[in-house]
C-alpha positions as CSV (number, residue, x, y, z in Angstrom):
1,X,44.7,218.2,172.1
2,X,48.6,218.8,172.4
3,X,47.5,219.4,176.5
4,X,45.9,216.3,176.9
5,X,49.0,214.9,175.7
6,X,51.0,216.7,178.0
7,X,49.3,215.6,180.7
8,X,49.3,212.0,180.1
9,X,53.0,211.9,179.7
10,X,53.1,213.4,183.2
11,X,51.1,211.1,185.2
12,X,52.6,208.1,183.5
13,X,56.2,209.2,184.5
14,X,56.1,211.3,187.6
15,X,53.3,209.7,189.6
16,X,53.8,206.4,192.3
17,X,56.5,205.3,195.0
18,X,60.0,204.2,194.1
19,X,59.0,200.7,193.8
20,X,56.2,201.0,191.7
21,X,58.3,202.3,189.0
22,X,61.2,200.1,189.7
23,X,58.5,196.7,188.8
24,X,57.4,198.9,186.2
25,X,60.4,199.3,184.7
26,X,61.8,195.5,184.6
27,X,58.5,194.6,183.2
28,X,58.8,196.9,180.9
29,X,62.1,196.1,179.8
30,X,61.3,192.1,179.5
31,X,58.0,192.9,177.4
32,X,60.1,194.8,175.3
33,X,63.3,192.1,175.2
34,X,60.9,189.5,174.0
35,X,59.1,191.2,171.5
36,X,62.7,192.9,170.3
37,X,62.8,191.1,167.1
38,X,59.5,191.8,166.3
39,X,59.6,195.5,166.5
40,X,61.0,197.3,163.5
41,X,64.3,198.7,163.9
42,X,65.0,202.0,164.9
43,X,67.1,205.2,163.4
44,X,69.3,205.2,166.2
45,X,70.2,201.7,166.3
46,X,71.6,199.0,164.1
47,X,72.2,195.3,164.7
48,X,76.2,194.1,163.7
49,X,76.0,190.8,161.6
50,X,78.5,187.9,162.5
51,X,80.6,186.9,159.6
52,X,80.8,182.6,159.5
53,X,83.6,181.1,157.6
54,X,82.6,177.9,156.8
55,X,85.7,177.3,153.6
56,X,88.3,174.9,155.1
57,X,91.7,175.7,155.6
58,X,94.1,175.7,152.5
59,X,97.5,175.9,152.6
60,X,99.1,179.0,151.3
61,X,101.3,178.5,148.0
62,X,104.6,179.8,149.9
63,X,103.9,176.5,152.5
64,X,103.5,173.7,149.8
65,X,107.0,171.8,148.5
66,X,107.0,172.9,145.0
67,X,109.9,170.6,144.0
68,X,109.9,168.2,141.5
69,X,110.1,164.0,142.8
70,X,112.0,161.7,140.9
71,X,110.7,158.0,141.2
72,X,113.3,156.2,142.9
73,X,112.3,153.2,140.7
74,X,113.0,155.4,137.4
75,X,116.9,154.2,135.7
76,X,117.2,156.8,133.7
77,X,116.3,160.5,133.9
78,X,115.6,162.8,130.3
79,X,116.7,165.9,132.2
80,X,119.4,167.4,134.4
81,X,117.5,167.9,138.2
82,X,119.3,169.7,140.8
83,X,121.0,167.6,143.8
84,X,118.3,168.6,146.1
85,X,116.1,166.6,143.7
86,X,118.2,163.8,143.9
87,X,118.7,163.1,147.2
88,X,115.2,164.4,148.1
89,X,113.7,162.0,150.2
90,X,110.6,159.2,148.7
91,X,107.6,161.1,148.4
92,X,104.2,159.7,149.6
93,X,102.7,157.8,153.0
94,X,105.1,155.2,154.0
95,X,103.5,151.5,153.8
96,X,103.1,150.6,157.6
97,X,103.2,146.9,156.7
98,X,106.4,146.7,155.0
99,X,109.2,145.2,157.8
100,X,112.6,147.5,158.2
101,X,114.3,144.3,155.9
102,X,111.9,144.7,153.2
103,X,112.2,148.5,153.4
104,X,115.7,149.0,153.5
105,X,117.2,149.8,149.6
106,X,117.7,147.0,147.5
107,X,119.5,146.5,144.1
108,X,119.3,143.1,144.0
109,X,117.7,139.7,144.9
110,X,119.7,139.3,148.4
111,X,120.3,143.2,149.2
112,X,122.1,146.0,148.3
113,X,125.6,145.4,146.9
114,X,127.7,148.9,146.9
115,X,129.5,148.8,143.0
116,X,133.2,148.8,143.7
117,X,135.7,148.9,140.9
118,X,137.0,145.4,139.9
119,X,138.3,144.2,136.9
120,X,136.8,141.2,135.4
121,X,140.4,139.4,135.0
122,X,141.3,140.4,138.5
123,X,138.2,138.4,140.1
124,X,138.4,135.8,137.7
125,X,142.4,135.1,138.2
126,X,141.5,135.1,141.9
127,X,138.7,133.0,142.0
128,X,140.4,130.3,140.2
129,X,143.5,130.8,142.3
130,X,141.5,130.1,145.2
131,X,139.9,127.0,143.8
132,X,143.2,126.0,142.3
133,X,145.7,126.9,145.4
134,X,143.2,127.1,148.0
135,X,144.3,131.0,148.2
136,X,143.3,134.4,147.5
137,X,144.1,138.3,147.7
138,X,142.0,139.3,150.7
139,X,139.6,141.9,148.9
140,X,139.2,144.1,152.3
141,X,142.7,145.1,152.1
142,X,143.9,147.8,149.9
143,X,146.1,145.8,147.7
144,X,147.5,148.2,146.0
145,X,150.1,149.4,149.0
146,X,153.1,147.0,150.5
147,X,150.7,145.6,152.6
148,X,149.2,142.2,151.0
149,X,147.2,139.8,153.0
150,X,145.8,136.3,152.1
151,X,142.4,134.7,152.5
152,X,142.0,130.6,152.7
153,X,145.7,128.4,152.9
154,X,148.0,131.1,154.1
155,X,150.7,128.7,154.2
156,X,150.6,127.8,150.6
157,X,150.3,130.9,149.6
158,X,153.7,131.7,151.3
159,X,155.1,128.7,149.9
160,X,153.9,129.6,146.2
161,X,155.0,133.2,147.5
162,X,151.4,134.4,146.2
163,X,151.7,133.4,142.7
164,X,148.1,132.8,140.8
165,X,147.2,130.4,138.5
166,X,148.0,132.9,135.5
167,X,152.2,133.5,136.8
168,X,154.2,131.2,135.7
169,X,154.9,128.5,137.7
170,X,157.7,125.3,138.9
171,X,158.8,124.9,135.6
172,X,158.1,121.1,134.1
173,X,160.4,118.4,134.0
174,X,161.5,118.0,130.7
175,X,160.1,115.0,128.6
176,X,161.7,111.3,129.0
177,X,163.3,110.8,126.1
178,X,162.5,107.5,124.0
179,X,164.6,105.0,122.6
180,X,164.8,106.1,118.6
181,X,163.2,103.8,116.2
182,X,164.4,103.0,112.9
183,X,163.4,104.1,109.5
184,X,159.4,102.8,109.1
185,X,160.1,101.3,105.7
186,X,162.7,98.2,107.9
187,X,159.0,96.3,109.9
188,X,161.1,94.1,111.3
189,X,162.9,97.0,113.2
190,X,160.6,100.3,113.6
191,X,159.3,100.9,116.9
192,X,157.4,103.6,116.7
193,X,155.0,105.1,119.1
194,X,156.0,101.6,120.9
195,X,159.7,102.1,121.8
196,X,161.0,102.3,125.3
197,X,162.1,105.0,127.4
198,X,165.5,105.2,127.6
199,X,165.5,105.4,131.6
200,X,163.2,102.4,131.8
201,X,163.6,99.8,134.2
202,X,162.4,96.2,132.7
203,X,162.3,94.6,136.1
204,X,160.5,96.6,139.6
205,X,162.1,95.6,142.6
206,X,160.5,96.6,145.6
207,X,162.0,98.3,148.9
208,X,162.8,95.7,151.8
209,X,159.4,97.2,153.6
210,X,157.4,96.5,150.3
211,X,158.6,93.4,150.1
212,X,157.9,92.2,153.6
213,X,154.4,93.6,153.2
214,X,154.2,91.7,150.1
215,X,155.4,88.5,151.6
216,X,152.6,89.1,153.9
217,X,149.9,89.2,151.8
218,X,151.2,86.3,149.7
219,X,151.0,84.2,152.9
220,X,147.7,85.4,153.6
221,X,146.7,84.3,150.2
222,X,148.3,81.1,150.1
223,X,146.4,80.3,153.5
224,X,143.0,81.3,152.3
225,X,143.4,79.6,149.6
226,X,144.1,76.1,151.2
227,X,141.0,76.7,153.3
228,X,139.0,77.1,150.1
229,X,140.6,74.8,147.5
230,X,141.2,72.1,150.8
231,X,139.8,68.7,149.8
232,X,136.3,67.9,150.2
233,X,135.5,66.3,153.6
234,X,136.0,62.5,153.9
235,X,133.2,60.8,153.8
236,X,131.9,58.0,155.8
237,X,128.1,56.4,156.8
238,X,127.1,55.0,160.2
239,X,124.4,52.2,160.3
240,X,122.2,52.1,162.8
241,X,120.2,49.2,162.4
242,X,121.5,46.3,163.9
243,X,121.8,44.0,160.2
244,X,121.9,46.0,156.8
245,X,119.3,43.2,155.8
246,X,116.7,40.8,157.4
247,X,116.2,37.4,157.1
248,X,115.1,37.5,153.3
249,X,118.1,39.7,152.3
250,X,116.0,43.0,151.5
251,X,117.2,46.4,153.1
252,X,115.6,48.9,154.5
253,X,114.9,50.4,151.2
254,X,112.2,47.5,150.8
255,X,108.5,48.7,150.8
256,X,106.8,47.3,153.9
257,X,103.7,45.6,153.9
258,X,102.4,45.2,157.0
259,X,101.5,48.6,157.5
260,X,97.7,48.9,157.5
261,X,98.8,51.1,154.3
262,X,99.4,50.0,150.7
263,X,102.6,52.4,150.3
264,X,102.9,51.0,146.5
265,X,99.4,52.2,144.7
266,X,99.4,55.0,143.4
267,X,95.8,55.6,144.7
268,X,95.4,58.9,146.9
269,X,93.0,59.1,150.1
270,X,89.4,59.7,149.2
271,X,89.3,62.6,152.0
272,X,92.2,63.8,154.2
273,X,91.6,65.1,157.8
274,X,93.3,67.8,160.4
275,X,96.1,65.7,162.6
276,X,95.2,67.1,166.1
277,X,98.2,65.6,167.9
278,X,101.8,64.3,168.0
279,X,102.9,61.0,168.0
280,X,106.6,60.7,167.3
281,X,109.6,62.8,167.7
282,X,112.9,61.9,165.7
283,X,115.5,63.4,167.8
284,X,119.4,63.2,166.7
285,X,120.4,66.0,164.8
286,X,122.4,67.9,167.1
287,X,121.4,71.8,165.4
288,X,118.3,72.9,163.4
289,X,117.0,70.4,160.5
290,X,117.5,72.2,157.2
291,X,115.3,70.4,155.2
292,X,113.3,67.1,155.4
293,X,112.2,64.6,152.1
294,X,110.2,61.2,152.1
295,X,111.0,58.2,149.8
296,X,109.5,58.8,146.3
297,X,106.2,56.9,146.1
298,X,106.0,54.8,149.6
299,X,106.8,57.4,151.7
300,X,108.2,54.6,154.5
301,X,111.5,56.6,154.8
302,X,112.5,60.0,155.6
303,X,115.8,61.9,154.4
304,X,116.7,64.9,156.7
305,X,119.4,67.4,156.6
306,X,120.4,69.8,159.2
307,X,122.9,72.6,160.1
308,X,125.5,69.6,162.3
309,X,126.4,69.3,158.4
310,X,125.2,64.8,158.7
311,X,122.6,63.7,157.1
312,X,120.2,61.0,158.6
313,X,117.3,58.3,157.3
314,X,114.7,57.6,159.5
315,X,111.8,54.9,159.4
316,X,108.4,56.5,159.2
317,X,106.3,53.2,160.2
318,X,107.1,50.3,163.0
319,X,109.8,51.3,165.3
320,X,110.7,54.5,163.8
321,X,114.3,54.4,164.2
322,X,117.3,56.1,162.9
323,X,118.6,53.7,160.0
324,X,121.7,55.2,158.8
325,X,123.5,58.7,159.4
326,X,125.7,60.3,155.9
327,X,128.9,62.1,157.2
328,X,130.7,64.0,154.4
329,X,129.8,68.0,154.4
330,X,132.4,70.2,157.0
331,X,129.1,72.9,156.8
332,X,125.9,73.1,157.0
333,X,123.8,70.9,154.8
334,X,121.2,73.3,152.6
335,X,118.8,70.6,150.5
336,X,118.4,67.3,149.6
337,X,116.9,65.7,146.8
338,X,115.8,61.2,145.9
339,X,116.0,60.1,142.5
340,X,113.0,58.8,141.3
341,X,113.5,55.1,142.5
342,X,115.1,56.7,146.2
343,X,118.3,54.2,145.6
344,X,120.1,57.4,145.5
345,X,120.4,61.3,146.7
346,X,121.8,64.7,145.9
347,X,123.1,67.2,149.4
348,X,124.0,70.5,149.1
349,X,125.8,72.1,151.6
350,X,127.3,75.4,152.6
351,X,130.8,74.2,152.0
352,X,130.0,74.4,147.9
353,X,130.3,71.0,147.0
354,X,127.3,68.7,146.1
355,X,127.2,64.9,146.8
356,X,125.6,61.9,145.3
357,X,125.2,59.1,147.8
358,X,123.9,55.5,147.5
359,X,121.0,55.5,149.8
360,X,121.3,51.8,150.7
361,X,124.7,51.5,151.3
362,X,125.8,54.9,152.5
363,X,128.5,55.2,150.1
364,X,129.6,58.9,148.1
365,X,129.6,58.4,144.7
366,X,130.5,61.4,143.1
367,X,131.0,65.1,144.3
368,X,130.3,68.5,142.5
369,X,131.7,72.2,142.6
370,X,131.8,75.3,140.9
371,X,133.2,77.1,144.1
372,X,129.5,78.5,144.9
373,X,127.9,77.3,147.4
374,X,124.5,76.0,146.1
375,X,121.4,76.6,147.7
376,X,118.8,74.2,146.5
377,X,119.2,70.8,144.0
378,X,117.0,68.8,141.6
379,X,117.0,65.5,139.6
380,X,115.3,65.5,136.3
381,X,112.2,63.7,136.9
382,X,112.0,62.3,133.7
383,X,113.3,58.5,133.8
384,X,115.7,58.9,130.5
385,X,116.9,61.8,132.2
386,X,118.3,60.8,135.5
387,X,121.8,61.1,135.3
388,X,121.2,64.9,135.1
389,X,120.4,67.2,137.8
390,X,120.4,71.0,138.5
391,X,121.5,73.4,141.1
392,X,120.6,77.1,141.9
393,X,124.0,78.9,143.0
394,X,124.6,81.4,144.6
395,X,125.9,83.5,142.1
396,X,122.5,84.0,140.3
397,X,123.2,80.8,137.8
398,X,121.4,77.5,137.6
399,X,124.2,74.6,136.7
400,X,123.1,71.8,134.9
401,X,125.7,68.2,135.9
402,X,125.6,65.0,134.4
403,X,126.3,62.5,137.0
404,X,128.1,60.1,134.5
405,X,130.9,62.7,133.5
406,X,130.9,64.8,136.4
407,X,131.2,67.8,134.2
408,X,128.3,71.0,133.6
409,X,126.5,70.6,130.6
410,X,124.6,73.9,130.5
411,X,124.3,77.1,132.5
412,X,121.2,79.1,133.2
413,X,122.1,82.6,133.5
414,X,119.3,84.8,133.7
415,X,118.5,85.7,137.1
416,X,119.8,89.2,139.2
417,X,120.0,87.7,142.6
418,X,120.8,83.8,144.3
419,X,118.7,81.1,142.9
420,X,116.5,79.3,146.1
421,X,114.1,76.7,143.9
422,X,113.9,75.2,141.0
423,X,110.5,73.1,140.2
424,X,109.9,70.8,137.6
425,X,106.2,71.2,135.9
426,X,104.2,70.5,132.7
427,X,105.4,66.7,132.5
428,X,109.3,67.9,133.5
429,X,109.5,69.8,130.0
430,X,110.0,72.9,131.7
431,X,111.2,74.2,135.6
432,X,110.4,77.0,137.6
433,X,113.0,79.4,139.5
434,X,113.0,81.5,142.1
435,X,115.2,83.8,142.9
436,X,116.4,86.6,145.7
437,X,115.7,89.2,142.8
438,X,112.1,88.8,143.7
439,X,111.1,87.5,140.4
440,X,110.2,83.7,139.0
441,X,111.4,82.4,135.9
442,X,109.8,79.6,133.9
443,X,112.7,77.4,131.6
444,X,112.2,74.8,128.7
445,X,114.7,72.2,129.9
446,X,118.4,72.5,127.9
447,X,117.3,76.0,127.0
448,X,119.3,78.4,128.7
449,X,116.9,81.3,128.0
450,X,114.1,81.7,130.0
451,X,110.7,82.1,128.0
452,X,108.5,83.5,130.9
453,X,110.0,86.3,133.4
454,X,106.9,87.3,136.5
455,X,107.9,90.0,138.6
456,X,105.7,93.1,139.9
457,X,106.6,95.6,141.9
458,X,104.6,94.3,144.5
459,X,106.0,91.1,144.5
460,X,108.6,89.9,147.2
461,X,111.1,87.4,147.4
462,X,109.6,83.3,147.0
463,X,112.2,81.0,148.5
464,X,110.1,77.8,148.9
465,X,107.7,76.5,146.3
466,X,105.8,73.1,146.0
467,X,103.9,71.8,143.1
468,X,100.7,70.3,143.9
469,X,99.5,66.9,143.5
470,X,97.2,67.2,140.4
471,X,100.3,69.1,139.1
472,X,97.9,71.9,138.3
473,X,99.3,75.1,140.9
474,X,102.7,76.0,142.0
475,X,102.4,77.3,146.1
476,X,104.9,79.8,146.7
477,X,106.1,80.8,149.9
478,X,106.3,84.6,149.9
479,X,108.5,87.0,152.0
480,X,105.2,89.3,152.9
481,X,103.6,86.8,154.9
482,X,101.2,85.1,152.1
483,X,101.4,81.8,150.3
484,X,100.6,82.4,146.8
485,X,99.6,80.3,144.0
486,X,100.1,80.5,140.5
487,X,99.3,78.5,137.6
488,X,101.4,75.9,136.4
489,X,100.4,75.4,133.3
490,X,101.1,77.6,130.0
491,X,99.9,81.2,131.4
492,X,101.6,80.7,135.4
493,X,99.3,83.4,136.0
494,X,98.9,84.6,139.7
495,X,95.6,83.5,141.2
496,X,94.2,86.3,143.2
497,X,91.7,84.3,144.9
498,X,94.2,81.9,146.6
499,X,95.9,83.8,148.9
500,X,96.9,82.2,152.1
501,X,97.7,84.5,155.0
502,X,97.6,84.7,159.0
503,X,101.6,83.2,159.4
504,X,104.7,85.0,159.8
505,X,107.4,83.9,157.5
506,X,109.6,87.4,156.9
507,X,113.2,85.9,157.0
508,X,112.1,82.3,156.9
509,X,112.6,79.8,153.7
510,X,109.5,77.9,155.1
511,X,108.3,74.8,153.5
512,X,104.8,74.3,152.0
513,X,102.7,71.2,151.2
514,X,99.3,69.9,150.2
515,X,97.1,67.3,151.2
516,X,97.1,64.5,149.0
517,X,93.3,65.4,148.6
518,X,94.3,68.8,147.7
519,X,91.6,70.2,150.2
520,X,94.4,71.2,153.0
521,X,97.4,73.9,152.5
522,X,100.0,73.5,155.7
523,X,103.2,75.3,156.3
524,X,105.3,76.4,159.0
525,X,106.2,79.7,160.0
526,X,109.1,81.5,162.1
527,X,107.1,81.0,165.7
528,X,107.3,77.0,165.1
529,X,104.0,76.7,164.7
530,X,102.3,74.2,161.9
531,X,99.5,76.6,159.8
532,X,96.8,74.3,158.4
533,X,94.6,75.9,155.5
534,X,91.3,75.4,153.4
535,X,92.4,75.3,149.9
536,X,88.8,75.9,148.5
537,X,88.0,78.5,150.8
538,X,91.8,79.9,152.0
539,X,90.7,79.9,155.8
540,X,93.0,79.2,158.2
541,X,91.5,76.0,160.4
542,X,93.9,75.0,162.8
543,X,97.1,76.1,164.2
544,X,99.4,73.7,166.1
545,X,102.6,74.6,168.1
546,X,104.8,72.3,166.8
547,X,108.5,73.4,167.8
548,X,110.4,75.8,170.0
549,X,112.1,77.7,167.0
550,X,111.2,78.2,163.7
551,X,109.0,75.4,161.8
552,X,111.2,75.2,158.8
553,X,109.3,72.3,156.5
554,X,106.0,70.6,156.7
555,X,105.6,67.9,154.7
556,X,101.9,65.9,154.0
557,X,102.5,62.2,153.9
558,X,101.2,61.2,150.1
559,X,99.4,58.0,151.8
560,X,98.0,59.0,155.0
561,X,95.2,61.2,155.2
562,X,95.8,63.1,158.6
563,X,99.7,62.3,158.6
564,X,101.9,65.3,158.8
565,X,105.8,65.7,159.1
566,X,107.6,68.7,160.7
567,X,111.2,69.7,161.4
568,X,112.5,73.0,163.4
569,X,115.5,74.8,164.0
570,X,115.2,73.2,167.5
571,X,116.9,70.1,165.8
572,X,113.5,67.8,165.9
573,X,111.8,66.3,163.6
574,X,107.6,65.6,164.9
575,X,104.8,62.9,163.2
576,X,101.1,64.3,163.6
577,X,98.6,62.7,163.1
């Protein structure tokens, strides 16, 4: 057996060419590479194992800051740390969103403010120098050597050779001695707290400069005072017409007939229309018509006032001419107002003095002042009551005259601003003001108190108001634009539903009136147009351009139904019809 072994190990070494064992070999080795793991391991050999350190990387104890942090927030410490600690920088990530200002160290609201030792006296005797002298110690120099330098008024600190509000300083003058009174028991003799210095002068004279410059002004007062205490202006009347009366002795104050009108009933037209065109111009007023007023009840005549301080009367029917011209105002003329049978009139004008005239004959009867100029004037409708009349001054008071005395019988002082209207209502028991302080006043006649104050914040100045026909609605011309109504009786309550807009009046004391119908609303505005509106519906229906300046009055002729009077700042007065 152990030679058949033998001899099989021979012929599977020895036998075969060089390359036959060379293939042999590599396949032999790649059989036995591939099945290498499979085969159990030999005595001779061992496989080394790889160690793998998969724990992460720690820092060794000697590497890691041991020392203790301090919070830098912390203001006071329980124990005593080392410097090293203390100055050690913050611990932690820094926050990258924090800016370099926000980061920097701050001890208070507006930085960081380094404590430096100063005594509370010191900065307090300093600061109130400075606010005293207009001085200080300047606190970057070292004060304490030879060198001392100032801060603020440098030369009044040299003059007050640095002394601060707490050195003493000019010494004060001593106290003027008074005259000694006697004992307190003689009254006849003690003086008292009352005597005289003994260095006092009874009498001031001035220096020769003072006393030109006083002269001066004395002068200057004297003059100014002529111009405003100077008589009023002389008055005088030019008549127009050719004969003061006709052929059966009446004037021009007469009620014509022969009109196609009856100017005496007191009958209103049944319906009122638009006027479409004009007819007539009054021309003679040489500046802007102020104000324009018809003859109670007929109508036939027409009162105007304008800014050339005269006064005319013009015809409203047949030839329309100018009957008679008022001269006695050196200003402008402001309002107008007829007594109740037209045989006389009230002017106010811009040189403060009212006027009664005679209407027929032209003649001043009586003038008025309080030195304010007054800006608007009414009779007292009532018939006992027509010696009296009213005026709202300019100095926020209405001022009651009786014609016969000449004197003011009351004062109504309630108002914050000039006084522009005054309108009689409720059967002439009571009148309604307006005023520049934006508010309207209702007054029980005599009463100087007024027992109904309107005014809103919304409300603006009213300085034209007209009472309507049926006596029912007071139209007031507002500064906004609008032409409100209120009530004029008991609650002169605003009515919201009568608004009438679409004009421009800012600025502009413009005139409003009714048809005698009550179904038209017309009023001028500051492009010189003539506004005509619906009452029942507030529309505006028709527009008319009426002057070249501002429309100031439109008046409704009480007997006409499509009649309608205008007068402008152009100095003409128009008839539509």
């Amino acid at each position: 057996m152990s030679a058949a072994i033998a001899s099989l190990e021979v012929y599977c070494s020895g036998s075969g060419s060089d390359s036959d064992g060379e293939s042999r070999t590599s396949t032999d080795n790649a059989s036995q590479d591939a099945t290498a793991h499979l085969r159990p391991l030999g005595s001779e050999k061992t496989l080394s194992l790889q160690v793998l350190n998969s724990a992460p990387e720690v820092a060794v104890k000697q590497d890691v800051e041991t020392g203790v942090h301090l919070d830098p927030s912390l203001k006071e410490v329980m124990y005593n740390p080392t410097c090293d600690t203390m100055f050690a920088p913050e611990f932690g990530p820094m926050n990258p969103f924090k800016t370099q200002q926000m980061s920097a160290p701050r001890n208070m609201l507006s930085g960081y403010a380094e404590p430096a030792h100063l005594n509370d006296f010191m900065f307090e005797e300093q600061r109130r120098t400075f606010s005293t002298f207009g001085y200080a110690l300047d606190p970057s120099l070292d004060n304490s050597h030879l060198t001392t330098g100032y801060i603020g008024a440098i030369e009044e600190a040299e003059k007050n050779k640095g002394l601060t509000v707490f050195e003493a300083g000019a010494k004060k003058m001593e106290k003027r001695k008074k005259v000694k009174g006697s004992d307190a028991s003689n009254i006849e003799g003690f003086l008292g707290p009352w005597a005289k210095y003994l260095d006092e002068k009874d009498v001031a004279k001035p220096s020769e400069e003072e006393q030109k410059e006083l002269d001066e002004i004395t002068a200057k007062r004297q003059k100014k005072g002529k111009s405003e205490e100077e008589a009023p202006a002389d008055e005088k009347t030019i008549l127009h017409a050719k004969d003061m009366y006709d052929y059966q002795g009446r004037s021009y104050l007469h009620v014509p007939q022969d009109v196609g009108v009856n100017l005496r009933s007191a009958d209103i037209p049944d319906k009122c229309y638009l006027p479409k065109k004009q007819i007539h111009v009054w021309s003679g007023h040489t500046k802007g018509v102020s104000a324009i007023r018809l003859f109670p009840v007929s109508g036939h005549l027409l009162l105007s006032c304008s800014m050339d301080c005269k006064i005319k009367l013009w015809e409203v029917y047949n030839e329309r001419r100018c009957l008679r011209t008022f001269i006695g105002h050196s200003k402008a003329v402001r309002d107008i107002c007829f007594n109740n049978t037209g045989t006389q009139f009230l002017s106010a004008a811009y040189d403060r003095y009212l006027k009664l005239w005679d209407t027929e004959t032209g003649q001043c009867i009586s003038r008025f002042t309080n030195r304010k100029v007054p800006y608007c004037v009414k009779f007292n409708p009532d018939e006992d009551k027509q010696s009296l009349f009213v005026a709202g001054m300019s100095d926020k008071k209405i001022v009651q005259w009786d014609v016969r005395s000449g004197e003011v019988v009351q004062e109504y002082d309630r108002h914050l601003g000039a006084v522009n209207t005054i309108t009689f209502v409720d059967e002439n028991r009571r009148f309604v003001s307006t005023s520049d302080d934006k508010s309207l006043r209702v007054w029980e006649w005599d009463i100087p108190v007024d027992f109904k104050y309107i005014a809103e914040p919304s409300m603006h100045s009213m300085p034209a108001v007209t009472l309507s026909p049926n006596g029912k609605w007071l139209a007031c011309q507002s500064m906004d634009n609008q032409i409100l109504i209120f009530g004029a009786q008991n609650r002169f309550r605003l009515n919201k539903k009568k608004i009438f807009k679409g004009h421009m009046v800012a600025g502009y004391a413009c005139q409003v009136d009714f048809s005698p119908d009550m179904s038209y609303v017309v009023s001028g505005d500051a492009d010189g147009k003539l506004n005509i509106w619906d009452w029942k519906t507030t529309k505006l229906y028709h527009r008319i351009k009426a002057h070249d300046k501002v429309c100031i009055s439109a008046l409704w002729h009480p007997h006409e139904t499509s009649k309608v009077i205008t007068c402008g700042w152009d100095g003409q007065i128009k008839l539509w019809d």
